[in-house]
C-alpha positions in Angstrom: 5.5 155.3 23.2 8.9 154.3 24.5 10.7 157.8 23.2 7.9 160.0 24.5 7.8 158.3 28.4 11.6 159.1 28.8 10.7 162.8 27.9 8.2 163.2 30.8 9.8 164.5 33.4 8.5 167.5 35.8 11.3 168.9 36.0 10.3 167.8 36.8 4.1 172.0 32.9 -1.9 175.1 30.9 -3.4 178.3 30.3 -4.0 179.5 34.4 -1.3 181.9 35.3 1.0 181.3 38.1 0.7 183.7 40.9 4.6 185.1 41.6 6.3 187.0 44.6 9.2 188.9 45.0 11.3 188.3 48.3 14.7 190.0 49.2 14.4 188.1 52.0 14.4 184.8 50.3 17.8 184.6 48.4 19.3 181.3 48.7 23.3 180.1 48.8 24.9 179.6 45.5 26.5 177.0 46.1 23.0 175.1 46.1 22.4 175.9 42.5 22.7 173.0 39.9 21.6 170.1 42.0 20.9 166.9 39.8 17.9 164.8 40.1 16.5 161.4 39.6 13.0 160.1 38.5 11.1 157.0 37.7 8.0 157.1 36.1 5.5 155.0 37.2 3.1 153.8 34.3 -0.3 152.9 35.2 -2.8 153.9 32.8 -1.8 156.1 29.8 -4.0 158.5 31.7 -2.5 157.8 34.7 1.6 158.2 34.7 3.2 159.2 37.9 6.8 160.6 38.5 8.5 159.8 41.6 11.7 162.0 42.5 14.7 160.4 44.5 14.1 161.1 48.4 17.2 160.2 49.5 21.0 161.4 47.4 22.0 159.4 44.4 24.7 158.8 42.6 24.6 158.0 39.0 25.9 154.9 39.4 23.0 154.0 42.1 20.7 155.6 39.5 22.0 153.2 36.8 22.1 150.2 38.6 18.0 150.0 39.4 16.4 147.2 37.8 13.1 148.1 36.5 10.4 146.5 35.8 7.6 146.7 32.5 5.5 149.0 34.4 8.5 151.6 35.0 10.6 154.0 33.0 13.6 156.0 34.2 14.2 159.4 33.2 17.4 161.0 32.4 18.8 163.1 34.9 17.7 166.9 35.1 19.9 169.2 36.0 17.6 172.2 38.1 18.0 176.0 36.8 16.2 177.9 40.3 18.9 178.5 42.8 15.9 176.6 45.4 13.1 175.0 44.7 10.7 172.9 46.9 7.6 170.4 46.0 4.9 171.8 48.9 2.7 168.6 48.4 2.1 165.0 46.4 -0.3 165.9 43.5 -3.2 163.8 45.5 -2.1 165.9 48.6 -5.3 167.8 50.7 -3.0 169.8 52.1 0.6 171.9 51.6 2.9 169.3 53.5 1.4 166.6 52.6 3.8 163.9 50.5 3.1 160.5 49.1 7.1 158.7 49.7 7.7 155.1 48.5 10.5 152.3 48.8 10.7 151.5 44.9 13.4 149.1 43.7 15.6 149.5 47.0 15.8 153.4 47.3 13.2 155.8 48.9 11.3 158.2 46.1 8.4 161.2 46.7 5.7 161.3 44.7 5.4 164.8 43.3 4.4 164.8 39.9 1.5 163.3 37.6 0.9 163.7 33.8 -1.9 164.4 33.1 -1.5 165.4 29.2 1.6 164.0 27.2 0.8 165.3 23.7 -0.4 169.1 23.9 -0.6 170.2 20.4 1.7 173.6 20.5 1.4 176.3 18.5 3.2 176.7 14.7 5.6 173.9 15.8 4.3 171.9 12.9 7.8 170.4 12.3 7.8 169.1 15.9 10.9 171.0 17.4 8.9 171.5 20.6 7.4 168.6 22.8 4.5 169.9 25.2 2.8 168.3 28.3 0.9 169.1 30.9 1.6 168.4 34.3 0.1 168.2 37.6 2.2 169.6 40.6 2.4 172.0 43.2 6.2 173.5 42.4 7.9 176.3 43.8 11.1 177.8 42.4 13.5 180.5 43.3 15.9 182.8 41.6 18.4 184.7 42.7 19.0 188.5 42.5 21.6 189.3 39.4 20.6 185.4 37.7 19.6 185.6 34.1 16.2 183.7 33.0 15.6 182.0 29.9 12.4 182.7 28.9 10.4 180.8 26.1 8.0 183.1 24.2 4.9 181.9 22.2 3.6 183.3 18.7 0.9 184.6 21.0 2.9 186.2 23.8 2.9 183.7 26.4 6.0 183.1 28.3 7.6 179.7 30.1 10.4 179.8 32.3 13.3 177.5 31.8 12.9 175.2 34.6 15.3 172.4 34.0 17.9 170.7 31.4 19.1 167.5 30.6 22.0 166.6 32.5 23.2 164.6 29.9 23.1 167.2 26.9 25.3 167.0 23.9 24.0 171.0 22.8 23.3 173.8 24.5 21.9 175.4 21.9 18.2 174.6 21.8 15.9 174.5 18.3 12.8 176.6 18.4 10.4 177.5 16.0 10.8 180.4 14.0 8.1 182.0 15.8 8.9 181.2 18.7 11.4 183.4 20.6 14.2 182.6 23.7 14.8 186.2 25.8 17.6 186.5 28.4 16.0 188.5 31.1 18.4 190.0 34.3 16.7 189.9 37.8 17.5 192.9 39.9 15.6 191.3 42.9 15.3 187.3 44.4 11.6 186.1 43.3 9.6 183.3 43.6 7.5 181.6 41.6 4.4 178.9 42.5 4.1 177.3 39.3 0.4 176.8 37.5 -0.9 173.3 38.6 -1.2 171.7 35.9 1.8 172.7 34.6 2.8 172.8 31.1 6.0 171.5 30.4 7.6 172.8 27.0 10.7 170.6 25.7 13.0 171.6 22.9 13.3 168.3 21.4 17.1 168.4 20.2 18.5 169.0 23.9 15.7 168.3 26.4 15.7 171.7 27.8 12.3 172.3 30.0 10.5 176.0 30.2 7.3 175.8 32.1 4.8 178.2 33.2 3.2 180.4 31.2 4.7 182.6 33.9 3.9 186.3 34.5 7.3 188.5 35.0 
């Protein structure tokens, strides 16, 4: 149970399609692509898991240095693919704006995330390259005009956006399925995407990269 908690991050995952906009007003700075973030997962029933994202900057070192407890799991470090991207509530949130933050273990954290499946059977991945949950969250990410996307395509057509990677990666080079596919996709325009609540959250298990969706481009 140990392996599969560190993999359940959101970003920080379901068969509803997201609903997707295209902006050119909504282009965002470069320089605020890549930012790296920081998770603890708070385990209270194994149908009740909760991700809390750091609400305040850490360093890795401040990262590491947390204590948890036996309830508690860190996550490794994700590094974010969208050039912006924005949590517009807690998951138990009535309304957009609405955020569940927490001291926890000396640093402030948001509450934006809650698993809600952590083993969804994927199809013809019967040799377990890909890991799939499913996710509760109300996510919105951005990408800039003239970014490539990494799409994850299913035997049956239905397509996940790469979301996030592992900070810590040793590859770059994820292992798929053979019937699965990866496309590289250019964007002429900026668009936005709300992602499906839940979520599901597809890992390639040999470098922790994270397409989620299915998406509609």
């Amino acid at each position: 149970m140990t392996n599969l908690l560190f993999l359940l991050s959101i970003s920080v995952l379901s068969t509803v399609l997201i609903s997707c906009e295209i902006d050119k007003d909504t282009e965002v700075p470069e320089e605020e692509t890549k930012r790296i973030g920081f998770e603890l997962v708070e385990i209270i029933s194994m149908d009740s898991i909760l991700v809390w994202a750091n609400n305040e900057p850490l360093t890795q070192e401040e990262f590491d240095s947390i204590q948890i407890t036996s309830s508690w799991r860190k996550n490794e470090p994700r590094e974010g693919m969208p050039d912006y991207a924005q949590f517009l509530r807690s998951p138990d949130a009535e309304e957009d704006g609405e955020f569940t933050t927490a001291e926890h273990f000396g640093f402030q954290w948001m509450f934006n995330a809650q698993i809600v499946d952590m083993d969804v059977p994927l199809p013809e991945n019967d040799e377990g390259l890909l890991t799939g949950r499913y996710i509760a969250k109300y996510h919105q990410v951005t990408f800039n005009a003239g970014r490539i996307l990494s799409i994850l395509v299913s035997p049956q057509g239905e397509e996940y956006l790469l979301i996030s990677r592992d900070a810590k990666r040793i590859t770059d080079i994820p292992v798929i399925p053979d019937t699965w596919q990866i496309e590289e996709r250019e964007i002429n325009e900026s668009i936005t995407f709300d992602l499906p609540n839940p979520t599901l959250n597809i890992r390639a298990e040999n470098n922790q990269d994270s397409w989620q969706g299915p998406v509609i481009l």
